[in-house]
mmCIF file of the N, C-alpha and C atoms, coordinates in Angstrom:
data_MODEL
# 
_entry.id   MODEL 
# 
loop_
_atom_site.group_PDB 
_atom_site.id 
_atom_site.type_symbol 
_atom_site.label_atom_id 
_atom_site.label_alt_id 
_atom_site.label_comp_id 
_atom_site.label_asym_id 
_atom_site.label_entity_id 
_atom_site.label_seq_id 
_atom_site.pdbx_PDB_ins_code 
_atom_site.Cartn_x 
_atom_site.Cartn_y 
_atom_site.Cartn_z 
_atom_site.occupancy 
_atom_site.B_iso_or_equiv 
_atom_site.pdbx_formal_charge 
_atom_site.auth_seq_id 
_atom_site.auth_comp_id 
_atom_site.auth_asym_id 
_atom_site.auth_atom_id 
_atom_site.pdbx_PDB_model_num 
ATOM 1   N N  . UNK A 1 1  ? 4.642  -32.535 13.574 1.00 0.00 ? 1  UNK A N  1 
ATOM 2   C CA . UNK A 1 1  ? 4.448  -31.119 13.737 1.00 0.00 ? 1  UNK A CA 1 
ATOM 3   C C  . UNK A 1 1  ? 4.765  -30.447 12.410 1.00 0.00 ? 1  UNK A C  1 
ATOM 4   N N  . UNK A 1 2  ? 4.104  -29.853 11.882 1.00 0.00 ? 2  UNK A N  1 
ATOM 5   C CA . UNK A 1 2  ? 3.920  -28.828 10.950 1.00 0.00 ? 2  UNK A CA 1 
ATOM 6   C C  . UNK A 1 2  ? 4.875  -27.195 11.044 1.00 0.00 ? 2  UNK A C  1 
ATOM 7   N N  . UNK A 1 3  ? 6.071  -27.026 10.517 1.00 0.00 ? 3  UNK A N  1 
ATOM 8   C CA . UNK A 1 3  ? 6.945  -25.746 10.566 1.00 0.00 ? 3  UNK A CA 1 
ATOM 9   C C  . UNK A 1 3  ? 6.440  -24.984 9.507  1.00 0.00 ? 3  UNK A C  1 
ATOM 10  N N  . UNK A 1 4  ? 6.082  -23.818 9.894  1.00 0.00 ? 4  UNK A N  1 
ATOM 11  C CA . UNK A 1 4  ? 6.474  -22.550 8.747  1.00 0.00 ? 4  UNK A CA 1 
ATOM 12  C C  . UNK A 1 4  ? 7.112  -21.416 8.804  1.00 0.00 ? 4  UNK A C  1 
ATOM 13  N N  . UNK A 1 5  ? 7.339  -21.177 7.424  1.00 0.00 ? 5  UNK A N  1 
ATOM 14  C CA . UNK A 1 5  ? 8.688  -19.875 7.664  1.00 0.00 ? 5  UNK A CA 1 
ATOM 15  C C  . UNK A 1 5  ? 8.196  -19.146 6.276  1.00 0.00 ? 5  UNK A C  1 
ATOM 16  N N  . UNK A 1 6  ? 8.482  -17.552 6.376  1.00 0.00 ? 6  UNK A N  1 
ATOM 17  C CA . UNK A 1 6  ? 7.878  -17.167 5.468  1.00 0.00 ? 6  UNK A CA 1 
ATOM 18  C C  . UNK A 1 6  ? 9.562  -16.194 4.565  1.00 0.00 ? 6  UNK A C  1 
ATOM 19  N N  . UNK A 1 7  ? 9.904  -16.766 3.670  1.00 0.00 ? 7  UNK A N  1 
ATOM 20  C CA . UNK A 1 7  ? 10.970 -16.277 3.012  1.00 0.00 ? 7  UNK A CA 1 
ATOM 21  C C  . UNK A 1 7  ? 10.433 -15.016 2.249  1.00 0.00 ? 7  UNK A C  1 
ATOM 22  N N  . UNK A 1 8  ? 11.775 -13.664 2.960  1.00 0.00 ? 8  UNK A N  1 
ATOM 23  C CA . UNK A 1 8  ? 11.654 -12.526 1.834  1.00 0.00 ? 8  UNK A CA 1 
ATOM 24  C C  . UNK A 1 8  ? 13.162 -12.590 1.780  1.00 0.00 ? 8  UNK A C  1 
ATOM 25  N N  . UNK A 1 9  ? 13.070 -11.274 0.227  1.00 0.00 ? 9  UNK A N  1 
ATOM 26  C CA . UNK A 1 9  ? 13.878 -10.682 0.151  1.00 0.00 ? 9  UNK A CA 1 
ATOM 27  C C  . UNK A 1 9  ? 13.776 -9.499  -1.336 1.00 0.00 ? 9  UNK A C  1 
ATOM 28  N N  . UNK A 1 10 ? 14.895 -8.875  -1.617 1.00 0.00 ? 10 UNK A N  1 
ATOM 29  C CA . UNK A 1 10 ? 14.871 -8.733  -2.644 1.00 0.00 ? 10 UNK A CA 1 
ATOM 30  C C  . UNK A 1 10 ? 14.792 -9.185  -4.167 1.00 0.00 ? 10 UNK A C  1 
ATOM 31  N N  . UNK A 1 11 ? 13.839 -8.747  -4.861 1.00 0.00 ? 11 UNK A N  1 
ATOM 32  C CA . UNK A 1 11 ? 13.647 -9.508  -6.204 1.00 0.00 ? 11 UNK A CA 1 
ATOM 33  C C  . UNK A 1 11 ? 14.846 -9.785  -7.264 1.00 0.00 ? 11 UNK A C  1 
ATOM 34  N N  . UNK A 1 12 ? 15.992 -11.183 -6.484 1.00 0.00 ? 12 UNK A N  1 
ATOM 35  C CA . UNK A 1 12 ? 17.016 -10.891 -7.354 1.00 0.00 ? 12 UNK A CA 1 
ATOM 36  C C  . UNK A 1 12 ? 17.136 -12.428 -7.302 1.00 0.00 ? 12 UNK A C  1 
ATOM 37  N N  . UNK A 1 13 ? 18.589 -12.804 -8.137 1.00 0.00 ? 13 UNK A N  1 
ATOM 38  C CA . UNK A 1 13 ? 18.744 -14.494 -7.915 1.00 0.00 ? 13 UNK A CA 1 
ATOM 39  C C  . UNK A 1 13 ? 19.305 -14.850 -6.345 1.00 0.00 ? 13 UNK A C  1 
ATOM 40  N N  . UNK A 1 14 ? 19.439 -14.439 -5.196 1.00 0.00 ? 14 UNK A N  1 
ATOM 41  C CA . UNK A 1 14 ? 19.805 -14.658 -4.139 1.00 0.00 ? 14 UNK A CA 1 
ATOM 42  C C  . UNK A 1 14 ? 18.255 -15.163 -3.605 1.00 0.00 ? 14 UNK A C  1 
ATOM 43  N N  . UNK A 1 15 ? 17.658 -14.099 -3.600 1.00 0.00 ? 15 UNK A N  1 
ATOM 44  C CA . UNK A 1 15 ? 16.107 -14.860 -3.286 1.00 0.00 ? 15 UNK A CA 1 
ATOM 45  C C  . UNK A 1 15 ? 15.503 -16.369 -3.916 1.00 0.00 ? 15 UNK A C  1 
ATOM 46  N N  . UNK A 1 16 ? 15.706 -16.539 -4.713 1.00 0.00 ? 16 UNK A N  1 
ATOM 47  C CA . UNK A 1 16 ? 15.491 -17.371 -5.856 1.00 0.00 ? 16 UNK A CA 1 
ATOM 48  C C  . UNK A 1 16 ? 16.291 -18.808 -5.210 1.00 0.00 ? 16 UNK A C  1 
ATOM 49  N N  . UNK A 1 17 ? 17.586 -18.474 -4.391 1.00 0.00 ? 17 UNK A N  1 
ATOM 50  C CA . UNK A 1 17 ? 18.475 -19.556 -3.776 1.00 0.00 ? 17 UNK A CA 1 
ATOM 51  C C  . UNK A 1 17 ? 17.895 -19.755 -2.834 1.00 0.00 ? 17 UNK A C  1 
ATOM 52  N N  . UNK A 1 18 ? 17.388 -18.843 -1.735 1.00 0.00 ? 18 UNK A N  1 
ATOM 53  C CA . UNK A 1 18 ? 17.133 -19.131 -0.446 1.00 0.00 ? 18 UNK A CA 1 
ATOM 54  C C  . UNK A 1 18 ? 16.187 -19.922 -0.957 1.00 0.00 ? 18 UNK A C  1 
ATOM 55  N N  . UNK A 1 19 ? 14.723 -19.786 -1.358 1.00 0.00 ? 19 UNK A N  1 
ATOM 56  C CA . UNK A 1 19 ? 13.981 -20.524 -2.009 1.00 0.00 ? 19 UNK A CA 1 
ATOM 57  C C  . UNK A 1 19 ? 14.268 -21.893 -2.502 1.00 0.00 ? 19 UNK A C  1 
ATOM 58  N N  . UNK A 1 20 ? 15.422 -21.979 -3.052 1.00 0.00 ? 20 UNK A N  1 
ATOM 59  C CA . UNK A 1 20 ? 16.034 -23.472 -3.262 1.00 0.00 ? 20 UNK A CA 1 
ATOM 60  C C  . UNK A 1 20 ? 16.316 -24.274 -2.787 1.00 0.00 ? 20 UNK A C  1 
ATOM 61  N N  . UNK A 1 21 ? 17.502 -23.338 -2.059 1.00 0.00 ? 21 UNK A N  1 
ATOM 62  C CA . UNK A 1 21 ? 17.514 -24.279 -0.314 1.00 0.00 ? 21 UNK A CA 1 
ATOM 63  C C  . UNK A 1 21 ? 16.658 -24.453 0.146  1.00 0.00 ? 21 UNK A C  1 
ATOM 64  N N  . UNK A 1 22 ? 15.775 -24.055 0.534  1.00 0.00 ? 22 UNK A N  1 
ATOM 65  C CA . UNK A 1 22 ? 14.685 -24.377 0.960  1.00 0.00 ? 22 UNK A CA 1 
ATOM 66  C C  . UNK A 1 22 ? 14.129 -25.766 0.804  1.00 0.00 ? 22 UNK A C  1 
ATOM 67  N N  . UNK A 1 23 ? 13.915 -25.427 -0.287 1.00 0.00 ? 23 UNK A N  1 
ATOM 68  C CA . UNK A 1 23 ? 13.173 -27.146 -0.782 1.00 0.00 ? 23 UNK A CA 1 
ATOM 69  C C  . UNK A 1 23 ? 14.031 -27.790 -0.902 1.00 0.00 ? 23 UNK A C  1 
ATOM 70  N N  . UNK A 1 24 ? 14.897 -27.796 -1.170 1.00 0.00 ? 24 UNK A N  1 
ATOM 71  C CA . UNK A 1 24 ? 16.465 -29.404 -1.429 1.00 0.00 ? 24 UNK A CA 1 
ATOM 72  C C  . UNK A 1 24 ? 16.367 -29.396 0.190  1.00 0.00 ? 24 UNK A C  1 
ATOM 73  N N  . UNK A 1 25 ? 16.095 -28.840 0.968  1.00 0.00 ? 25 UNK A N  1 
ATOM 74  C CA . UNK A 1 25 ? 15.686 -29.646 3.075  1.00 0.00 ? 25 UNK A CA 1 
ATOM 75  C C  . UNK A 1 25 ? 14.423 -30.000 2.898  1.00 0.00 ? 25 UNK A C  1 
ATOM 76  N N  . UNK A 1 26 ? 13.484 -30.038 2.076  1.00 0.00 ? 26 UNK A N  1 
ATOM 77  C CA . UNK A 1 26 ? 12.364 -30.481 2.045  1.00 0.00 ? 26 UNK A CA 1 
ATOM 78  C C  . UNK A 1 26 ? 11.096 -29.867 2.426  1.00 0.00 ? 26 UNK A C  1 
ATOM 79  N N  . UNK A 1 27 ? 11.546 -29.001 2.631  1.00 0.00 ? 27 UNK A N  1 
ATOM 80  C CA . UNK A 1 27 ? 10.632 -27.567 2.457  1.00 0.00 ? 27 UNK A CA 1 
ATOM 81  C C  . UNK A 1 27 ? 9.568  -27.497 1.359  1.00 0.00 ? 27 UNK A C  1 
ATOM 82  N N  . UNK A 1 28 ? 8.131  -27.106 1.700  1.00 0.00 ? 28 UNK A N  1 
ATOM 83  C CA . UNK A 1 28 ? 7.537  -27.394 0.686  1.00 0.00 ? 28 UNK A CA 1 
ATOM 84  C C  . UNK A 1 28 ? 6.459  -25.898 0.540  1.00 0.00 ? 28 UNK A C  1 
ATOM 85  N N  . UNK A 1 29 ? 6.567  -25.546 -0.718 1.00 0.00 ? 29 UNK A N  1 
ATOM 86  C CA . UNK A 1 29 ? 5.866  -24.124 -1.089 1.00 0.00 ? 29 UNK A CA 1 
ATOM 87  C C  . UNK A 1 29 ? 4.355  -24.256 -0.837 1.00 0.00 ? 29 UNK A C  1 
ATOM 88  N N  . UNK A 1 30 ? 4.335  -22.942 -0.055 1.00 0.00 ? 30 UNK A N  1 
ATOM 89  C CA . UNK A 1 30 ? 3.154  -22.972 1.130  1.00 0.00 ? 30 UNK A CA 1 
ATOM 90  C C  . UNK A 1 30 ? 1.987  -21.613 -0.011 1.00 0.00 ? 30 UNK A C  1 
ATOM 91  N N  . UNK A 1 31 ? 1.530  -21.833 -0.428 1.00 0.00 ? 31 UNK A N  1 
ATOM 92  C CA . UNK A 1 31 ? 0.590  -20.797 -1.095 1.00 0.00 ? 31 UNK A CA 1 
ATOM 93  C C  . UNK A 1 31 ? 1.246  -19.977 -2.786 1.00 0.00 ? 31 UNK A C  1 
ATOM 94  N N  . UNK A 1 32 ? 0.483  -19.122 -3.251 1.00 0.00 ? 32 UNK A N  1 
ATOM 95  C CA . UNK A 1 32 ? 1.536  -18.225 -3.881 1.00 0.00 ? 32 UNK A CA 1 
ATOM 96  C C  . UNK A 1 32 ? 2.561  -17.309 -3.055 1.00 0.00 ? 32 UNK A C  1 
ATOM 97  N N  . UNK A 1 33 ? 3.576  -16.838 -4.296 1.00 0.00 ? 33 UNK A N  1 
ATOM 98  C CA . UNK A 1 33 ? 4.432  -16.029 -3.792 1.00 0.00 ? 33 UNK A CA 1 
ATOM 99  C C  . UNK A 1 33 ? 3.999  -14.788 -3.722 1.00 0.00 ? 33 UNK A C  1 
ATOM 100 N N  . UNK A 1 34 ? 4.515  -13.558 -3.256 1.00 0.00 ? 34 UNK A N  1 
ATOM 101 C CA . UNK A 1 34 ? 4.144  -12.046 -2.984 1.00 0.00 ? 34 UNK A CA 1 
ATOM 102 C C  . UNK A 1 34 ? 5.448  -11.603 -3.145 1.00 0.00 ? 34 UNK A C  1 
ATOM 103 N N  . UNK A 1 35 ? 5.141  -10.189 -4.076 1.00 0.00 ? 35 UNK A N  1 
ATOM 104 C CA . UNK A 1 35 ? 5.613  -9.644  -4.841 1.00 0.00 ? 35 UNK A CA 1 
ATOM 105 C C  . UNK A 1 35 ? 4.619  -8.139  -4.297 1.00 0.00 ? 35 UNK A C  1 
ATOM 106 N N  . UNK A 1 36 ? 5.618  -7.070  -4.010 1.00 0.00 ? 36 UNK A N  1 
ATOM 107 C CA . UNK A 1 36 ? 5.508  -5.721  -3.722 1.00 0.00 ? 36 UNK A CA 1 
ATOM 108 C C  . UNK A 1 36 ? 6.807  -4.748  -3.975 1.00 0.00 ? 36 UNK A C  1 
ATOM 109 N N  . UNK A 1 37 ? 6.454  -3.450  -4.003 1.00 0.00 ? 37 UNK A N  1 
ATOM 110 C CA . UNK A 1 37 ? 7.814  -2.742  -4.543 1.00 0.00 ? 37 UNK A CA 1 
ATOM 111 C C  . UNK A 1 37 ? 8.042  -1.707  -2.928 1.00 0.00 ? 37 UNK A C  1 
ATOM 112 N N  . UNK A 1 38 ? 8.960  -1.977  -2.111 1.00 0.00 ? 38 UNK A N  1 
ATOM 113 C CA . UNK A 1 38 ? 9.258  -1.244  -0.877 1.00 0.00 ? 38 UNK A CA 1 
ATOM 114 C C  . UNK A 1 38 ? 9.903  -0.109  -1.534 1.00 0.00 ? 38 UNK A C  1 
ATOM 115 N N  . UNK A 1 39 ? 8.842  1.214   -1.157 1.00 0.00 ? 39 UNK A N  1 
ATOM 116 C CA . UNK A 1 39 ? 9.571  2.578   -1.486 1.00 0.00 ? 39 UNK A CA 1 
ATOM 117 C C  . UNK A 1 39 ? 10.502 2.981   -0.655 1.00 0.00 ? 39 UNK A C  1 
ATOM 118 N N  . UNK A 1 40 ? 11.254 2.440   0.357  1.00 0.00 ? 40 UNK A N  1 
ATOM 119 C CA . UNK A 1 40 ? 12.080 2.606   1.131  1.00 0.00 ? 40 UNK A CA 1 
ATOM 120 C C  . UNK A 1 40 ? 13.227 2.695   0.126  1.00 0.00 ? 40 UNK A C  1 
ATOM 121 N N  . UNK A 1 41 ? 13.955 1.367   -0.346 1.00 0.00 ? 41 UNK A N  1 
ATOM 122 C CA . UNK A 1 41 ? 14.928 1.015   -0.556 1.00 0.00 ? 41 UNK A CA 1 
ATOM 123 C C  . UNK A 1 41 ? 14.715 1.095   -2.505 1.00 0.00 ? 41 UNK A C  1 
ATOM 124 N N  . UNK A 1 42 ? 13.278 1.420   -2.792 1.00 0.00 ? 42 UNK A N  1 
ATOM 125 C CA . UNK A 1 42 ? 13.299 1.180   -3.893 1.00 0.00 ? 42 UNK A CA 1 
ATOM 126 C C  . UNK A 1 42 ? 13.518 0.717   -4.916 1.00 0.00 ? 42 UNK A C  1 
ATOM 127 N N  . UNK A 1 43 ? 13.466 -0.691  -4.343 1.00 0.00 ? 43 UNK A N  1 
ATOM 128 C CA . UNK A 1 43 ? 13.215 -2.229  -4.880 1.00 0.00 ? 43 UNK A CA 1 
ATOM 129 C C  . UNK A 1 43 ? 11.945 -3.160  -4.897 1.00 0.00 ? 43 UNK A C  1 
ATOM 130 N N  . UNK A 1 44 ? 11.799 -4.437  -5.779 1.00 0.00 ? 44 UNK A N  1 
ATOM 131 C CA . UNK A 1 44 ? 10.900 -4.878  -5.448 1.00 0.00 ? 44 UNK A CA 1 
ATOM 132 C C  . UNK A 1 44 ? 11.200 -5.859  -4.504 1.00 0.00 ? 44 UNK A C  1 
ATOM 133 N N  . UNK A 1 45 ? 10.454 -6.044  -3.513 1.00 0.00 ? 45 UNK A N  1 
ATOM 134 C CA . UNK A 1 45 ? 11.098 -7.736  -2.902 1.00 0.00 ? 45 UNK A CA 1 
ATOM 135 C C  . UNK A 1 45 ? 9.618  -8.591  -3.376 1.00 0.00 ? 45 UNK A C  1 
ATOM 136 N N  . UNK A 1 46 ? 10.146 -9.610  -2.627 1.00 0.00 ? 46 UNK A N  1 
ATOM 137 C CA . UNK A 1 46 ? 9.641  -10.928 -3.118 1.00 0.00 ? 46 UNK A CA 1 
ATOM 138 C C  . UNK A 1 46 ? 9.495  -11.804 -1.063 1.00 0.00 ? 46 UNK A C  1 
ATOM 139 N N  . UNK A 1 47 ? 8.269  -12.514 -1.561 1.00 0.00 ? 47 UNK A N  1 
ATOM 140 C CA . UNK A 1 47 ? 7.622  -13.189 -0.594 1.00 0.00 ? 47 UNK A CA 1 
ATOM 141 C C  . UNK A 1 47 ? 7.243  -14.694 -0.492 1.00 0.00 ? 47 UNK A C  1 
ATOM 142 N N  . UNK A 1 48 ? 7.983  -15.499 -0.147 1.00 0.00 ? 48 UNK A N  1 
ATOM 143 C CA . UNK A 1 48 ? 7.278  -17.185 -0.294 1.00 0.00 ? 48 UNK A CA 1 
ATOM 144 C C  . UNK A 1 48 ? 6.952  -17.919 1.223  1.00 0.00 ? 48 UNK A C  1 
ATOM 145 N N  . UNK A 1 49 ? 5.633  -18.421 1.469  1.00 0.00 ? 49 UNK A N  1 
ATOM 146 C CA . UNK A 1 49 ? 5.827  -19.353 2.910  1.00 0.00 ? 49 UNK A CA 1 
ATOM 147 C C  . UNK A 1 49 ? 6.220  -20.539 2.389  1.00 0.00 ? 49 UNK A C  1 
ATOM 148 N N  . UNK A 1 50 ? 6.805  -21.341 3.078  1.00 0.00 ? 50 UNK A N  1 
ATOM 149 C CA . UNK A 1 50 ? 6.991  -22.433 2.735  1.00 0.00 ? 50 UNK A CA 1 
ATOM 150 C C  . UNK A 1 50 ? 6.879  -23.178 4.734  1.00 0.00 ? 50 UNK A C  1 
ATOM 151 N N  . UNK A 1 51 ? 6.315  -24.688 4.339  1.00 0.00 ? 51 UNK A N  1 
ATOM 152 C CA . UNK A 1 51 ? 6.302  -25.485 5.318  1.00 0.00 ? 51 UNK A CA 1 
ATOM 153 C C  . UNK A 1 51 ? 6.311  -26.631 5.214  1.00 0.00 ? 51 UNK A C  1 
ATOM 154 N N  . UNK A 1 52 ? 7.199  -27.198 6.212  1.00 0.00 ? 52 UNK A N  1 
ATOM 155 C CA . UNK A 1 52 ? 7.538  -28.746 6.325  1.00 0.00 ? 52 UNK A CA 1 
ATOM 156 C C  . UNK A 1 52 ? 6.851  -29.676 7.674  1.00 0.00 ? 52 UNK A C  1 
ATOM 157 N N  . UNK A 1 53 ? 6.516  -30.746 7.560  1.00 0.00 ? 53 UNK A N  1 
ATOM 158 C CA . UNK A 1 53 ? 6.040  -31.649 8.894  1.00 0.00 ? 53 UNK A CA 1 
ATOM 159 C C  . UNK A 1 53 ? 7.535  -32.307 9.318  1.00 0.00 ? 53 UNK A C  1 
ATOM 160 N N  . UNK A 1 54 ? 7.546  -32.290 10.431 1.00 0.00 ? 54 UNK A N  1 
ATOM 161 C CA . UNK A 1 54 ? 8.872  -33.279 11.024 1.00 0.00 ? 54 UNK A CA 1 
ATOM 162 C C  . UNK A 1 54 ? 8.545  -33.840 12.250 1.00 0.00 ? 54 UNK A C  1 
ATOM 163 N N  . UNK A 1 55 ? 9.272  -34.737 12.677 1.00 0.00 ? 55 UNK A N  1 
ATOM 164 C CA . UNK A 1 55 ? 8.441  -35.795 13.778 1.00 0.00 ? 55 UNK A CA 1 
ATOM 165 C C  . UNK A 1 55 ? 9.281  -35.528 14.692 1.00 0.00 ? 55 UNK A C  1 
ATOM 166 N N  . UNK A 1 56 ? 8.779  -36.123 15.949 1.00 0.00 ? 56 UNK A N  1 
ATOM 167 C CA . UNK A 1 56 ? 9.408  -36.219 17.206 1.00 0.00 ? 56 UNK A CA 1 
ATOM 168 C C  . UNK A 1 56 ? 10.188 -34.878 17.827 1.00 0.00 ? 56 UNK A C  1 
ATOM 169 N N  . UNK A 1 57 ? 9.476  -33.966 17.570 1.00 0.00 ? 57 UNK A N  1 
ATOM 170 C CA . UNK A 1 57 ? 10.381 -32.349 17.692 1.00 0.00 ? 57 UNK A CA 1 
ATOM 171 C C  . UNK A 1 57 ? 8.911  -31.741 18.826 1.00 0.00 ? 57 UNK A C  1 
ATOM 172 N N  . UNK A 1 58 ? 9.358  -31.039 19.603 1.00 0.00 ? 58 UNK A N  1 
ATOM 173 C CA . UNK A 1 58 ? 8.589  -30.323 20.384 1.00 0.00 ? 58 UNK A CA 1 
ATOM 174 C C  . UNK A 1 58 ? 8.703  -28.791 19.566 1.00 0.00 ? 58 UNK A C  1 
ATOM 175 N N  . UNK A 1 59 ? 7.561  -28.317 19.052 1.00 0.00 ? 59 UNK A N  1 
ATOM 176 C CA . UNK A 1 59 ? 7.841  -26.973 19.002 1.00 0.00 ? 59 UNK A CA 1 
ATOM 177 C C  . UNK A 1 59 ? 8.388  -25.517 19.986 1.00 0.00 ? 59 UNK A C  1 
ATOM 178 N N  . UNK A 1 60 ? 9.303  -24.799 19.834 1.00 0.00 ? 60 UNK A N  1 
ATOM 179 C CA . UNK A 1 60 ? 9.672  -24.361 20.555 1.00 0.00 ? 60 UNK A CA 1 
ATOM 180 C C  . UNK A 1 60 ? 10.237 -23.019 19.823 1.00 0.00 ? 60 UNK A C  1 
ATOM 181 N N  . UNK A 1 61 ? 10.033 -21.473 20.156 1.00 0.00 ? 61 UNK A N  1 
ATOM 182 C CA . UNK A 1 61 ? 10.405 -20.678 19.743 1.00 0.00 ? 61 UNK A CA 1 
ATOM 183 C C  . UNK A 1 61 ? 11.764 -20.600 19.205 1.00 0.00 ? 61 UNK A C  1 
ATOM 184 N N  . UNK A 1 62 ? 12.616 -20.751 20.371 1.00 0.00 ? 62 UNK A N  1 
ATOM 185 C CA . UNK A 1 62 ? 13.877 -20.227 19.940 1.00 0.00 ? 62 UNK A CA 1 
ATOM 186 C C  . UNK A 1 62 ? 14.608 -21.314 18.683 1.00 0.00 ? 62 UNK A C  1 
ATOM 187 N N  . UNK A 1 63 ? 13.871 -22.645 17.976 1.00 0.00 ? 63 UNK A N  1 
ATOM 188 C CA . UNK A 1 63 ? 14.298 -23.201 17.211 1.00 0.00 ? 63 UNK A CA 1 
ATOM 189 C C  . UNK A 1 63 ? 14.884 -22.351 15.713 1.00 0.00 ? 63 UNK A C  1 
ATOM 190 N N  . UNK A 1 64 ? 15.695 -22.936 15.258 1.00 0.00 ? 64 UNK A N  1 
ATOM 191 C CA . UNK A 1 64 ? 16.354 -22.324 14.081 1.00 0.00 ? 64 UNK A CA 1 
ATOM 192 C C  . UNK A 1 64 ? 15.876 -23.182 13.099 1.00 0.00 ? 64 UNK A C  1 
ATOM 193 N N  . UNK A 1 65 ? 14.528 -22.138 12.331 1.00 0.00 ? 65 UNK A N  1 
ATOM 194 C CA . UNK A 1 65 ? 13.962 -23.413 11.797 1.00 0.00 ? 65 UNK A CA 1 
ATOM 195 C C  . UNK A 1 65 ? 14.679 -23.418 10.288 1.00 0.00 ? 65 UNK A C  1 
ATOM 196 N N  . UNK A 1 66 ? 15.586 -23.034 9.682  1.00 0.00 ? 66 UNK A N  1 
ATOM 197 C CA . UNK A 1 66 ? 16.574 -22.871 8.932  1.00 0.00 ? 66 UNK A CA 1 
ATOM 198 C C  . UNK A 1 66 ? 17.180 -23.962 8.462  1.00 0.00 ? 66 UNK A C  1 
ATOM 199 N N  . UNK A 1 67 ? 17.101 -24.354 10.334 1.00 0.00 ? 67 UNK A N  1 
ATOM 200 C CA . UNK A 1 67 ? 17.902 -25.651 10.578 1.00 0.00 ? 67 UNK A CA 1 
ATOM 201 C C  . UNK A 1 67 ? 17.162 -27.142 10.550 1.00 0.00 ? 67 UNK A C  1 
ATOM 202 N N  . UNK A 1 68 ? 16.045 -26.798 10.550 1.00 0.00 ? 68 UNK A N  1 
ATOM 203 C CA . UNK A 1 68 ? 15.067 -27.698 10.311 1.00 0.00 ? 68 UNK A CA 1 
ATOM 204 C C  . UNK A 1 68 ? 15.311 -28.762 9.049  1.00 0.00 ? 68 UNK A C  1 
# 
């Protein structure tokens, strides 16, 4: 089965970690990244999917795919 998860956040080095973690679980970068400036908070954030295959797992909403 095929997981995806689509990582935001703000355009800073914390984003840049989640992203890391990410892949050191084997997470693998799913397209380009996205990059927009939210006039809310008036920052830019930042956008990556990333997705992994894993076996013998039933997909199921409430999974923590984090935890994946």
């Amino acid at each position: 089965m095929k997981l995806y998860r689509l990582l935001t956040g703000p355009d800073d080095s914390a984003f840049c970690h989640k992203v890391s973690l990410a892949l050191s679980k084997g997470w693998e970068l799913h397209g380009s990244p996205a990059y927009a400036f939210n006039a809310e908070t008036g920052l830019m954030q930042c956008g990556q999917a990333v997705t992994k295959e894993v076996e013998g797992k039933d997909y199921s909403p409430d999974m923590e795919l984090g935890e994946q």
